[in-house]
C-alpha positions as CSV (number, residue, x, y, z in Angstrom):
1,X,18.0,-18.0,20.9
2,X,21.9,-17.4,20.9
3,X,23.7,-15.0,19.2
4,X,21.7,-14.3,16.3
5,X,23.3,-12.0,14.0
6,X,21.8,-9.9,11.0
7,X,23.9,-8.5,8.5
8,X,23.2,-7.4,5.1
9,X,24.1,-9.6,1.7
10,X,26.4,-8.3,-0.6
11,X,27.1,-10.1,-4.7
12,X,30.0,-11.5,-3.4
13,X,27.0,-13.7,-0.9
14,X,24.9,-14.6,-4.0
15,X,25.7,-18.2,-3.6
16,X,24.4,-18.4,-0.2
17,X,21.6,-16.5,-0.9
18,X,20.8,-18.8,-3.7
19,X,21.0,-21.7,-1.5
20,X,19.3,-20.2,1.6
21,X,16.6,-18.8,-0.8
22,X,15.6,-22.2,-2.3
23,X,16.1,-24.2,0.7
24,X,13.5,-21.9,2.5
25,X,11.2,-21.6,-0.4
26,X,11.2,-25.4,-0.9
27,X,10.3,-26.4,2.9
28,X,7.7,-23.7,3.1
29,X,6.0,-24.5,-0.4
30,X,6.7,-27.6,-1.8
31,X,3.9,-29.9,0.2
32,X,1.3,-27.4,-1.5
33,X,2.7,-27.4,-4.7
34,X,3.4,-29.5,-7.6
35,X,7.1,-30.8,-8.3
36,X,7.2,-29.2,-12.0
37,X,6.2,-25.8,-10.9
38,X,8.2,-25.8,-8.1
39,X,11.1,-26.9,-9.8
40,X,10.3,-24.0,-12.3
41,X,10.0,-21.1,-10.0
42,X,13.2,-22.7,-7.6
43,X,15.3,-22.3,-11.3
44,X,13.8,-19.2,-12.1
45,X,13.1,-17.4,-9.0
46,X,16.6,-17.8,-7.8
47,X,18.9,-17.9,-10.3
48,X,22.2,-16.3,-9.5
49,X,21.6,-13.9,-12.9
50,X,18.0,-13.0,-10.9
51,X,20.1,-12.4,-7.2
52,X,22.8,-10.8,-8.9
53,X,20.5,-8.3,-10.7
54,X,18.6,-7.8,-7.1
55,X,21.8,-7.4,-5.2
56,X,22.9,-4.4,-7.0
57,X,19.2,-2.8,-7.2
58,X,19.8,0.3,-4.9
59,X,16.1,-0.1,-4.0
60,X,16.3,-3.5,-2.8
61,X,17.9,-5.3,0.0
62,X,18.7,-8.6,1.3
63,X,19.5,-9.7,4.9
64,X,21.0,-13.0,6.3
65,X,20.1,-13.7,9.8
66,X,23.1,-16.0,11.3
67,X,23.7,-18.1,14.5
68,X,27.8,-18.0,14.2
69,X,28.5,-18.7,10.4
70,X,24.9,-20.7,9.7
71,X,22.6,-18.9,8.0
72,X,19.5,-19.7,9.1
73,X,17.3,-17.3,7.2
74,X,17.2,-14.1,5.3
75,X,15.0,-10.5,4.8
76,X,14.0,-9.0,1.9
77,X,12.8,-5.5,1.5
78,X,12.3,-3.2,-1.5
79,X,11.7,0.7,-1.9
80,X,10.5,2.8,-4.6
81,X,10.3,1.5,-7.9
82,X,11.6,-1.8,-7.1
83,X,8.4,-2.9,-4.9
84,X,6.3,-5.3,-6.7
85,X,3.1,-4.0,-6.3
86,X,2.8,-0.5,-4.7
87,X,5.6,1.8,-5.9
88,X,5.1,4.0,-2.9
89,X,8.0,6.2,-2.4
90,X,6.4,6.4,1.2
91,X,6.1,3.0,1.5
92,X,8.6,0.2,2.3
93,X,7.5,-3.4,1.1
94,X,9.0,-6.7,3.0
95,X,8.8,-9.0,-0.2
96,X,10.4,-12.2,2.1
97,X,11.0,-13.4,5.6
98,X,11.8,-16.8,5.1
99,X,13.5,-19.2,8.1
100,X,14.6,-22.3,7.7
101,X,12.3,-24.7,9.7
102,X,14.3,-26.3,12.1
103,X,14.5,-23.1,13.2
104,X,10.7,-22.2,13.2
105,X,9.1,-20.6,16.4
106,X,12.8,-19.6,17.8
107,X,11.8,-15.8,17.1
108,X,14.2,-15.5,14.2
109,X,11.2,-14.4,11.7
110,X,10.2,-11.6,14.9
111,X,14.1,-10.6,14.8
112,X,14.4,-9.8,10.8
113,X,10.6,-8.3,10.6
114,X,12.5,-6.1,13.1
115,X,15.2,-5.3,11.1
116,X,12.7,-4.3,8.3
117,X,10.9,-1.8,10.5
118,X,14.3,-0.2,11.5
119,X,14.8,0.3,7.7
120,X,11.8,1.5,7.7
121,X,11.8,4.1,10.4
122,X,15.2,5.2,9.4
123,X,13.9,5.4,6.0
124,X,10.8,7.9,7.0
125,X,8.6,4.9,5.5
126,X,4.6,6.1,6.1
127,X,4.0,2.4,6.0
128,X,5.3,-1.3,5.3
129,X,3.8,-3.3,3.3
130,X,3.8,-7.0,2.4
131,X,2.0,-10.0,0.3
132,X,1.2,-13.3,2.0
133,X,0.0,-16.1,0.4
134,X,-3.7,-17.2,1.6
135,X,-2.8,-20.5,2.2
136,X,0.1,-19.3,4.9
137,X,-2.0,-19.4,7.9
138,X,1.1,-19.3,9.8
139,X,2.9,-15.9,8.4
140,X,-0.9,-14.5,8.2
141,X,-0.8,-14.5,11.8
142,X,2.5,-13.4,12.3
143,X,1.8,-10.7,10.3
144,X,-1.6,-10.0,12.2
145,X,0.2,-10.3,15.7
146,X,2.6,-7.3,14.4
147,X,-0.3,-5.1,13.2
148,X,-0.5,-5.5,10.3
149,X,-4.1,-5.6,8.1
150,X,-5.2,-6.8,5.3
151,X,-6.2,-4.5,2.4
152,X,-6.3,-5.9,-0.8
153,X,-5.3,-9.4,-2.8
154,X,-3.3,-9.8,-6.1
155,X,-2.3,-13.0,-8.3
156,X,0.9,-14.7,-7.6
157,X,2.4,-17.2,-10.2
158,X,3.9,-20.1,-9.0
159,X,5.7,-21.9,-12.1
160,X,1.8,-21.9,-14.2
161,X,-0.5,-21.9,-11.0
162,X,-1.8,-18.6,-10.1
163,X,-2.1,-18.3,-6.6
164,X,-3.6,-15.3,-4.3
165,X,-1.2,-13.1,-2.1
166,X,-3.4,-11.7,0.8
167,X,-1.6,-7.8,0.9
168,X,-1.0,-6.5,4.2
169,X,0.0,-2.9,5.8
170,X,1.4,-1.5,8.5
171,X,1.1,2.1,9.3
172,X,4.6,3.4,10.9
């Protein structure tokens, strides 16, 4: 693949992370879920409030991956207090990798999981950590083909449907 390009989001990107974020979310979910509560999370889950709140977390971090000024798909990782789960200060979670499809299986998911284990390294991370939903046979083995494992499960809510997360580690 040409060119790709990482480079972190700032507040003044919230728009495009809004739209990239709900486009990806939408093509990776919605065939599985039900229009209402996908509707629901798309309006709650990225609203620019939300994204401007997690921009300016100092424990979180977003990343746009880019082929010249498309963004194509984007990285999430959290630290400390702001993981969801964990809370490790050890610990580094990747909350989203998320590529748009038409760009599926052109190694741009391989190139920002990358990105996440530099922040990790540089970061002295014992381990990264990550939730997957059950149903996601495709990111389970992506996730499996970098090492990671599968430890435990927790409850995800999708608009009023409870869904399982598979949670995954990496030691570093």
């Amino acid at each position: 693949m040409d060119n790709i390009t990482i480079e972190q989001v700032t507040l003044k990107d919230k728009e495009q992370l809004q739209q990239i974020g709900r486009q990806t979310f939408f093509e990776t979910f919605s065939s599985s879920n039900t229009d209402e509560n996908m509707k629901r999370y798309l309006e709650e889950g990225f609203s620019l409030s939300k994204l401007a709140h997690e921009l300016n977390d100092t424990n979180s971090a977003f990343y746009f991956a880019r082929i010249g000024q498309q963004i194509i798909g984007y990285l999430k990782v959290n630290f400390g207090e702001s993981q969801t789960e964990l809370k490790n200060e050890q610990a580094l979670e990747i909350e989203r990798i998320y590529v748009l499809r038409e760009f599926h299986g052109k190694n741009i998911g391989q190139v920002l999981y990358e990105k996440a284990m530099a922040i990790a390294i540089e970061k002295k991370a014992d381990y990264i950590w990550l939730g997957v939903w059950e149903e996601n046979p495709r990111a389970i083995r992506f996730y499996e083909k970098n090492g990671f494992v599968a430890f435990d499960k927790h409850i995800f809510l999708l608009g009023n449907d409870a869904q399982t997360d598979i949670m995954m580690k990496k030691q570093i």
